[in-house]
C-alpha atoms as a printed R data frame, in Angstrom:
    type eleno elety resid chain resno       x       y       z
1   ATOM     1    CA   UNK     A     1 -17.852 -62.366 -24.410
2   ATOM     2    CA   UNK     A     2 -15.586 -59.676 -25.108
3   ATOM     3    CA   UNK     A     3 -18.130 -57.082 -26.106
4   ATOM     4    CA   UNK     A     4 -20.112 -58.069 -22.941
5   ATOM     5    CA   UNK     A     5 -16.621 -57.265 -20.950
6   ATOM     6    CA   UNK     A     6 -15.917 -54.004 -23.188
7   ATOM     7    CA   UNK     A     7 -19.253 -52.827 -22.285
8   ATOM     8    CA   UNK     A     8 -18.723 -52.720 -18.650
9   ATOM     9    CA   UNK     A     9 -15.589 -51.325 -18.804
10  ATOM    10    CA   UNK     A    10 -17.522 -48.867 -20.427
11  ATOM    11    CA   UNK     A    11 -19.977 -48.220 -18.151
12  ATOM    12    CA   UNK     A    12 -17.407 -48.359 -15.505
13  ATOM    13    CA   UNK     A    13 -15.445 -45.250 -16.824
14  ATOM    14    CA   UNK     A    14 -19.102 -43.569 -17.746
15  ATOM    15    CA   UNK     A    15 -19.052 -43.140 -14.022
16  ATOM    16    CA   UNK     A    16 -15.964 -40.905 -13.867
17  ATOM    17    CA   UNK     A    17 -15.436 -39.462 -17.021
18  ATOM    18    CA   UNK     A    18 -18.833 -38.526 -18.565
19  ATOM    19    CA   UNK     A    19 -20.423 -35.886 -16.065
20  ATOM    20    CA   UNK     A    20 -23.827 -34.656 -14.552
21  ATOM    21    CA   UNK     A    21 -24.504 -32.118 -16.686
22  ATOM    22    CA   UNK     A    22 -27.503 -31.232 -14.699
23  ATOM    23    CA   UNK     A    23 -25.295 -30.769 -11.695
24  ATOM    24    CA   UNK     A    24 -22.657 -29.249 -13.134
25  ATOM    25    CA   UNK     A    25 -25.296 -26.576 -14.790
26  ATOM    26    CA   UNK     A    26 -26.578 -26.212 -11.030
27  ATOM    27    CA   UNK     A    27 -23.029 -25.082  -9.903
28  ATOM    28    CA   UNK     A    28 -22.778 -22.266 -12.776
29  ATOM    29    CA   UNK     A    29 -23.332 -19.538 -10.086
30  ATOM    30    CA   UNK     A    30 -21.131 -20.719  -7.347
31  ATOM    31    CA   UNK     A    31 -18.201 -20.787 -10.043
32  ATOM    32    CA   UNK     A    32 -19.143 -17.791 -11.301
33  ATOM    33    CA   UNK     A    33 -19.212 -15.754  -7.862
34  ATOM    34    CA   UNK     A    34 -15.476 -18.189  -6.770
35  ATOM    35    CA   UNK     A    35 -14.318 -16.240 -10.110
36  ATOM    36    CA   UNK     A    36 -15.890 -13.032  -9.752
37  ATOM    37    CA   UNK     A    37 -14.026 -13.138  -5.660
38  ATOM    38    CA   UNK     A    38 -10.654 -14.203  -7.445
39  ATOM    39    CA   UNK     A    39 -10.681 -11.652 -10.312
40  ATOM    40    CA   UNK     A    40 -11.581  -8.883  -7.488
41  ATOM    41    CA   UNK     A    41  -8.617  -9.921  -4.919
42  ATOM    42    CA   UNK     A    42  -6.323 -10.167  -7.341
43  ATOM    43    CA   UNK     A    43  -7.470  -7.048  -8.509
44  ATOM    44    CA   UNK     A    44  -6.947  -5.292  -5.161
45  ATOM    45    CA   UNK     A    45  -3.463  -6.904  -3.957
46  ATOM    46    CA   UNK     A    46  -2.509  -5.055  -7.459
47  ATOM    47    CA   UNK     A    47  -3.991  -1.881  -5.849
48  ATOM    48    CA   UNK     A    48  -2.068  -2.303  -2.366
49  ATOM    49    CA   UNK     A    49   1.300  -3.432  -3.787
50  ATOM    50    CA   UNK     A    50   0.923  -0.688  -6.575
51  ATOM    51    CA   UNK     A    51   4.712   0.980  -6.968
52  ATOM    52    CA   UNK     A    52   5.272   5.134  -7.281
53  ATOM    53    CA   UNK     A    53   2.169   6.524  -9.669
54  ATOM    54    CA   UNK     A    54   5.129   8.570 -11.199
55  ATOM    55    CA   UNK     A    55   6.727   6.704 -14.521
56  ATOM    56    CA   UNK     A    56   9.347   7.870 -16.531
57  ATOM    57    CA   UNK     A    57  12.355  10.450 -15.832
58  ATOM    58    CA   UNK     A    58  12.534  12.445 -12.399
59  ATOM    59    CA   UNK     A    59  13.737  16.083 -11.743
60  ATOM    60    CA   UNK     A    60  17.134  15.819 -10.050
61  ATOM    61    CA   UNK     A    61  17.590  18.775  -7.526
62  ATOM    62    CA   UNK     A    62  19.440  21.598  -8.887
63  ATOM    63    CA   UNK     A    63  22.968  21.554  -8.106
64  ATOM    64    CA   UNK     A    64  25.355  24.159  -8.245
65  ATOM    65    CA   UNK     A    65  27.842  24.991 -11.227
66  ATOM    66    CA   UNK     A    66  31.241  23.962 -10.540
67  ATOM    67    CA   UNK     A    67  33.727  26.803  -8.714
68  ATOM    68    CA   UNK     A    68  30.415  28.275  -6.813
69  ATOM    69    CA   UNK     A    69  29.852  28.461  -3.191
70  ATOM    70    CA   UNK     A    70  26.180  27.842  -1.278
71  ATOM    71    CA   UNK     A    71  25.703  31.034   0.281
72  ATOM    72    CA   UNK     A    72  26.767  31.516   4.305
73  ATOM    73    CA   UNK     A    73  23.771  30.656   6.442
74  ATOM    74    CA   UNK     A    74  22.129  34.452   7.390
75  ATOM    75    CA   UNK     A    75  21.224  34.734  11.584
76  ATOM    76    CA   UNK     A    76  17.701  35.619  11.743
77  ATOM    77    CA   UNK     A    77  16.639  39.198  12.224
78  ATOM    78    CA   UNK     A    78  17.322  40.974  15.258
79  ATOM    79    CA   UNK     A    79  13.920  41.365  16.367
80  ATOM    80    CA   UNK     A    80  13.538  37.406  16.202
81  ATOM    81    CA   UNK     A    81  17.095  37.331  17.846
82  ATOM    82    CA   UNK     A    82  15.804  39.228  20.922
83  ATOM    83    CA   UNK     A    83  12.620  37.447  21.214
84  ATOM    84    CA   UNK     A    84  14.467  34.403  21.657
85  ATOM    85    CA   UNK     A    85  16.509  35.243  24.021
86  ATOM    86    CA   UNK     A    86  13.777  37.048  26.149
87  ATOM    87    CA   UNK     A    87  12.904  34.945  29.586
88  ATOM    88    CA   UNK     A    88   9.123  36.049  29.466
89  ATOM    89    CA   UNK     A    89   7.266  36.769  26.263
90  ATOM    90    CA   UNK     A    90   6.829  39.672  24.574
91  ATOM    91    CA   UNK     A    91   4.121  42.292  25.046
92  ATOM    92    CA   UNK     A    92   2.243  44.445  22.500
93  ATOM    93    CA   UNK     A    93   3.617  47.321  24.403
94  ATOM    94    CA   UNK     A    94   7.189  47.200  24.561
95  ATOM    95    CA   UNK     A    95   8.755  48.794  21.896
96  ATOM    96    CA   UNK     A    96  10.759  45.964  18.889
97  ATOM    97    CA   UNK     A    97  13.433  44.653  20.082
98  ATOM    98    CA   UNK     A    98  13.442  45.018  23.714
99  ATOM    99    CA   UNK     A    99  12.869  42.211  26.432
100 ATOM   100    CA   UNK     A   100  11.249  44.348  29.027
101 ATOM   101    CA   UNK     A   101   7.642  43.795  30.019
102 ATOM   102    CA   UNK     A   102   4.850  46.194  30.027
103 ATOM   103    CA   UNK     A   103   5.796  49.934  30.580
104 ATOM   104    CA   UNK     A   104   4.901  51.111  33.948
């Protein structure tokens, strides 16, 4: 009697824990291609979230010794002065400098 009961609590659990092989042989590919998508995402959020490709120590900007001035800002040139302040552009025939037109 108790064999006979420890047999089909046996074959009870057979059900659930021992599987198809055959089956699970059949599903090789699909859990090889669910892998193959995982590795390849995972891969590529890597690629998108990547930080700086520069490692290590930085150049700082150069600064200035101590007691030294930056140099006063320069005004531009005079010819660039005057073309700015011309109303009409310049022509290739006026002579540097000037805002007049065309020589008649």
């Amino acid at each position: 009697m108790i064999e006979e009961q420890w047999s089909q609590f046996i074959g009870f659990l057979q059900q659930y824990v021992v599987p198809d092989w055959g089956s699970l042989v059949n599903l090789l590919p699909v859990f090889l291609l669910i892998l193959i998508v995982v590795v390849l995402g995972w891969t590529f959020y890597r690629l998108l979230t990547a930080g700086p490709t520069r490692r290590g120590k930085r150049r700082l900007p150069p600064v200035p010794p101590p007691g030294t001035h930056m140099p006063a800002r320069r005004s531009p040139p005079s010819s660039a002065r005057s073309a700015r302040s011309c109303s009409s552009p310049p022509s290739w025939s006026a002579e540097p400098g000037s805002c007049s037109g065309p020589r008649s």
